[in-house]
VOGUSE-5116 format. One record per residue (C-alpha): residue in three letters; x, y, z. Coordinates in steps of 0.25 Angstrom, whole numbers, always signed. Each point is the difference from the previous one (the first is absolute). Layout:
resn:east:north:up
ALA:X:Y:Z
...
This chain:
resn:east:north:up
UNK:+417:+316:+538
UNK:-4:-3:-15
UNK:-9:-9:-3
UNK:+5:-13:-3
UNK:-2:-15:-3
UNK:+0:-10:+11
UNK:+1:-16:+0
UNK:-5:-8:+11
UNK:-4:-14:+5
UNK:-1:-8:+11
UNK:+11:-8:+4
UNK:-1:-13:-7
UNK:-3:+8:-12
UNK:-13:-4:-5
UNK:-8:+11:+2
UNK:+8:+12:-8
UNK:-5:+15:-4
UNK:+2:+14:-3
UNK:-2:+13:+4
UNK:+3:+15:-2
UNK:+2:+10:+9
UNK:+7:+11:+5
UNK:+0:-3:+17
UNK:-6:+12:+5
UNK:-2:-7:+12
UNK:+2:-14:+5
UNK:-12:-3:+14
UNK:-1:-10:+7
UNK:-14:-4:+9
UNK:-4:-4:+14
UNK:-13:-9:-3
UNK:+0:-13:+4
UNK:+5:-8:-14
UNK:+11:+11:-2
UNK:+5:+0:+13
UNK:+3:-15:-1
UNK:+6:-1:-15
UNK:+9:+14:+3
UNK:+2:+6:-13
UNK:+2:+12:-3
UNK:-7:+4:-13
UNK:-1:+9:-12
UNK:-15:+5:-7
UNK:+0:-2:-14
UNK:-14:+1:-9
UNK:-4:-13:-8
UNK:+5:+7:-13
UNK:+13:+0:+6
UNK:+0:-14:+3
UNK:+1:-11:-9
UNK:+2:-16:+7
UNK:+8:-8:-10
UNK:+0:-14:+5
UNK:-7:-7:+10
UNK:-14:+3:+2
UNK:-3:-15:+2
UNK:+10:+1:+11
UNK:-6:+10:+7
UNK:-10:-3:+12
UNK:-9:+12:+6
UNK:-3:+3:+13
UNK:-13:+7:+5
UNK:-5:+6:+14
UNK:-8:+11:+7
UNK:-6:+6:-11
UNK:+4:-9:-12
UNK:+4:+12:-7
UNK:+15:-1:-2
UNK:+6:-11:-6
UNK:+13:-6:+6
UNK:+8:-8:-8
UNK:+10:-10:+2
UNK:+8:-11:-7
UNK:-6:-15:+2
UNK:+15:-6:-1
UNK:+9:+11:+7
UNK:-12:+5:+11
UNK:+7:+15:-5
UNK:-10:+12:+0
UNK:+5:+9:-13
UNK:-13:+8:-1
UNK:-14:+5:+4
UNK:-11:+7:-6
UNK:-3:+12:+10
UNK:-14:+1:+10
UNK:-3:+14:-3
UNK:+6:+2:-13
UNK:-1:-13:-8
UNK:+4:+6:-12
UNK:+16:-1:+5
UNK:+7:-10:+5
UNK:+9:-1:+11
UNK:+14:-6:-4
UNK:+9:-8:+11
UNK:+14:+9:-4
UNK:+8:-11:+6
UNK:-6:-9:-12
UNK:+8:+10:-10
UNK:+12:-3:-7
UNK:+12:+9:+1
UNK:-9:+11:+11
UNK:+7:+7:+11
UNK:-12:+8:+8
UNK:+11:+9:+6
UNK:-3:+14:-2
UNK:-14:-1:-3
UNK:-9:+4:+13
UNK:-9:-10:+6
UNK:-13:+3:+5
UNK:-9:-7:+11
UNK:-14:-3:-4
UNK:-11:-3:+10
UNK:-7:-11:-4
UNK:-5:-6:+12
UNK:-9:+12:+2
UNK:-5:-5:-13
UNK:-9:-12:+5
């Protein structure tokens, strides 16, 4: 796939970005917080990400480590993003928030991040 421009937002629409990326691979995760939110997420470095509204909107979550940073809509409860644990640098992007994205066709790999703690 090319790279390409994506929209996203949570669902009530007040947190809203941007990425570009090409999908080389969707993953999703076994640790504790991924586990319970089930999404299946692409990696995309900070450059490559651009929020466009909402960041008073947004609410982080910390554990473990306080390394990664969770983020989810204070109105809608919507997790659209996180900024990684081991490679803060990138982001990890809920797909389900993206306008317009069908994952079919792309593979899915499984991270272990419960061996991570």
């Amino acid at each position: 796939m090319t790279e390409k421009e994506f929209l996203g937002s949570c669902h009530c629409g007040e947190v809203q970005f941007k990425i570009v990326t090409d999908f080389p691979e969707l993953t999703t995760c076994d640790c504790s917080i991924c586990k319970r939110k089930n999404a299946l997420m692409v990696k995309v470095h900070e450059s490559k990400f651009t929020l466009l509204n909402g960041e008073s909107s947004l609410t982080e979550y910390q554990f473990h480590t306080n390394t990664a940073h969770h983020y989810f809509c204070k109105k809608c409860g919507i997790y659209p993003f996180h900024r990684k644990r081991v490679t803060p640098e990138y982001f990890g992007i809920n797909v389900y928030c993206l306008e317009d994205f069908n994952p079919e066709g792309i593979p899915i790999r499984a991270t272990v991040g419960a061996e991570m703690a």
